[in-house]
C-alpha positions in Angstrom: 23.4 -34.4 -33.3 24.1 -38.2 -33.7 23.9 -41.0 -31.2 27.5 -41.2 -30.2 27.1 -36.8 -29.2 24.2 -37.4 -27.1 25.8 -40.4 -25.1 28.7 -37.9 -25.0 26.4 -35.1 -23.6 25.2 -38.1 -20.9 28.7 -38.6 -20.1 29.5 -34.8 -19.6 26.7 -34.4 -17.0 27.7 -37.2 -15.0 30.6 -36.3 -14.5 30.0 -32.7 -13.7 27.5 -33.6 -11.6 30.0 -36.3 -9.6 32.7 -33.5 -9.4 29.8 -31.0 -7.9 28.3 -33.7 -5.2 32.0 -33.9 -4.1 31.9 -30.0 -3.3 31.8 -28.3 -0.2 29.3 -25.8 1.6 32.4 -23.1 1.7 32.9 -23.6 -2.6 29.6 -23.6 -3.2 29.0 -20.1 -0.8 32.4 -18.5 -2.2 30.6 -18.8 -6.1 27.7 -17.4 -4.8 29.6 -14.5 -3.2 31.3 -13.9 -6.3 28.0 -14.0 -8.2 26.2 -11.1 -6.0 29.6 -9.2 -5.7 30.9 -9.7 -9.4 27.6 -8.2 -10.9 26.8 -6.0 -8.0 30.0 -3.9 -9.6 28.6 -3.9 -12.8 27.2 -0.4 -13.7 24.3 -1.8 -15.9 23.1 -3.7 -13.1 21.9 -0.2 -11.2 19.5 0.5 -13.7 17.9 -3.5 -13.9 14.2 -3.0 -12.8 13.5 -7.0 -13.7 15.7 -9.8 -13.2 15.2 -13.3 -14.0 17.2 -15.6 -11.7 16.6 -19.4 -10.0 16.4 -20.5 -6.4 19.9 -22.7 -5.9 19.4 -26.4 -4.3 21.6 -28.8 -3.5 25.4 -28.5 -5.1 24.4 -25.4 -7.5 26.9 -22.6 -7.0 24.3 -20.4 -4.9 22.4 -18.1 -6.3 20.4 -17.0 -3.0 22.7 -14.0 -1.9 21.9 -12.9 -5.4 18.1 -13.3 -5.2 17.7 -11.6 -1.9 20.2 -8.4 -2.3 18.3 -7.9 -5.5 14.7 -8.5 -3.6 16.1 -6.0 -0.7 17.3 -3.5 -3.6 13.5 -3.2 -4.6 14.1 -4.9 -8.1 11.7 -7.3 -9.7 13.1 -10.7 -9.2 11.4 -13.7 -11.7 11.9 -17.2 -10.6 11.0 -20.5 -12.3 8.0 -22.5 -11.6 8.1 -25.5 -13.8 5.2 -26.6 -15.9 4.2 -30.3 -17.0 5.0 -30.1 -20.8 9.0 -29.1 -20.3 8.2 -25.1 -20.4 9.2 -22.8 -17.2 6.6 -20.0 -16.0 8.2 -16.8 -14.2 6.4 -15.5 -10.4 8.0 -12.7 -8.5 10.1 -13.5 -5.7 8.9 -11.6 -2.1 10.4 -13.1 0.3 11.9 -16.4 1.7 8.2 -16.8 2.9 7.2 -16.9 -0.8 8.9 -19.9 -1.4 7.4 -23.7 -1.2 8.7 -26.8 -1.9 8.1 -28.2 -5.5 8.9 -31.3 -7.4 12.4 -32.8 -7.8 13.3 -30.7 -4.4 12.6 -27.2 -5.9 11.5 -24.3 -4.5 9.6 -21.9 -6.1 7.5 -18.5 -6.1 4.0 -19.5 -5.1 2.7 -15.7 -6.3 1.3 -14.7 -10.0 2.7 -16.1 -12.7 3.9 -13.9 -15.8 3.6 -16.8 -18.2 6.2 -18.8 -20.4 7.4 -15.7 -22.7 8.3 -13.1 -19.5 12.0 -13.2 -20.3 11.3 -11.4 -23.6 10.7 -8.2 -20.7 14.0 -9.1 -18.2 16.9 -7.0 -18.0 19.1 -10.0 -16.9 18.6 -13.5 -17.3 21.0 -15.5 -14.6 20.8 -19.0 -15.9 21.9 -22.4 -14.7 23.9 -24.8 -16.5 26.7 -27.5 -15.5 29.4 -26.4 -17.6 29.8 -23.3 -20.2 32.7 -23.3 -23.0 34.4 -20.7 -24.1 32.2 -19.9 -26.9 29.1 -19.8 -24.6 28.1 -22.9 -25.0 26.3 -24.1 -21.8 25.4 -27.9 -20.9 21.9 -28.3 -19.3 20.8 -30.9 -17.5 19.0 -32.7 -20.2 15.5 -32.0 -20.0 15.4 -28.4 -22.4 13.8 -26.4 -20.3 16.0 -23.3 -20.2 16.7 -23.6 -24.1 13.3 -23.1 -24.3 13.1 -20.3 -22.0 16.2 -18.4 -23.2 14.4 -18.6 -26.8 12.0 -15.9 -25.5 14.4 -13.4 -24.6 14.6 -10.0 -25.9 17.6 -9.4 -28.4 19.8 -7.5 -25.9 19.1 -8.9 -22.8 22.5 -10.5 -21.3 22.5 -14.4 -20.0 24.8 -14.9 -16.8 25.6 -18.6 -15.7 26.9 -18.9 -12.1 30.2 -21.7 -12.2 31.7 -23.7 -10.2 35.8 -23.7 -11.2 36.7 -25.9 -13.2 33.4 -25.9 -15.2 34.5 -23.2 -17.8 35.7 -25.6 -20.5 36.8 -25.2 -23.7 34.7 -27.2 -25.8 31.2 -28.7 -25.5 29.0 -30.4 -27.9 26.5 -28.3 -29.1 23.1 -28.5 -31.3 22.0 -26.1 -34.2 19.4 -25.2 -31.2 22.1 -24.2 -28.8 21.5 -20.5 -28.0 25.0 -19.0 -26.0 25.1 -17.4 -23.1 26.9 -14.0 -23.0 29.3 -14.2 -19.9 30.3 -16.9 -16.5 30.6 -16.1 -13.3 33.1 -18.3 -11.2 35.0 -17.5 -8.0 37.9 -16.3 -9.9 35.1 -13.1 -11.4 33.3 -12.3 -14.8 34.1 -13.9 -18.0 32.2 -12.2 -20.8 32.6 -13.9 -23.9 32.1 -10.8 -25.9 32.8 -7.8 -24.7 31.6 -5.6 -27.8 27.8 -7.6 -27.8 24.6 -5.1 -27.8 22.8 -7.6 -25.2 25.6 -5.3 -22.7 24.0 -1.6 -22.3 27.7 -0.4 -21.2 31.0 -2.4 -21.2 31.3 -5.5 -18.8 33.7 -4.4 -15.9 36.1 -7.4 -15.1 35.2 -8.5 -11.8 37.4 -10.1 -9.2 35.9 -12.7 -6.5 36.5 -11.5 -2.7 35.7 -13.6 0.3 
């Protein structure tokens, strides 16, 4: 990727990041609601014993409905703890009470950690990103972590990003490195990119968001 992409990339994030600093607590709640409900009707998602997911903050679409109906369900919930070098280790999520605040206002697991390759044993990876095209091409915040993680994964584990609208586009830059993601979730429902993919143990049901 040249010079001229990667101050393209810079620009892309500010401006997503602008558009999600102007959201509201309601927006940000109705993704989240479409997030727990859109993949709660999923069939596939009744036989998930492990599921990686991440602890929302600020203006992410929230992901904490998600995290706790899963947790109350009895399956194994991985959230991110983030390491020095760039690379993000996986701890079980029990509880709100297992939370603590981390750098960069984070919160994460404070329990045992499964190590840097744990996603390579998840059923479902939901993964954060500012924007996703319509070739599943996701924009991360900069620093690589999550490519890095989603290298680990097994071959047919699905990778779910949480949207705000308007952040399904319909082209991003992208990198040789760039691994896809397999569907978005946005208040309007579930947007698989495709449909026929082995990472999806039955066919992806269209979902519909519901306040």
């Amino acid at each position: 990727m040249g010079e001229l992409d990667r101050t393209g990339k810079r620009g892309l994030r500010a401006g997503f990041l602008d558009r999600r600093r102007a959201s509201t607590a309601p927006e940000r709640e109705r993704t989240g609601r479409a997030l727990r409900d859109t993949l709660w009707e999923q069939p596939w998602m009744s036989t998930a014993g492990t599921v990686a997911c991440y602890w929302s903050v600020g203006e992410e679409p929230d992901t904490r409905r998600l995290v706790t109906a899963l947790w109350k369900r009895g399956v194994y919930v991985l959230l991110p703890v983030f390491l020095p070098g760039g690379e993000l280790d996986w701890a079980v999520y029990e509880g709100p009470d297992s939370l603590e605040e981390a750098r960069y206002g984070l919160q994460e697991p404070t329990g045992h950690r499964h190590g840097v390759e744990a996603l390579a044993r998840v059923d479902l990876v939901v993964c954060p990103a500012l924007a996703v095209d319509r070739r599943g091409v996701r924009l991360g915040r900069g620093a690589g972590c999550y490519d890095r993680a989603l290298s680990h994964k097994g071959p047919h584990t699905p990778v779910v990003v949480p949207l705000h609208r308007g952040e399904l586009v319909e082209e991003l830059p992208s990198e040789e490195h760039d691994l896809p993601v397999d569907a978005v979730v946005t208040p309007d429902g579930l947007r698989v990119f495709d449909p026929g993919s082995p990472v999806w143990p039955v066919p992806p049901v269209p979902g519909e968001a519901r306040d």
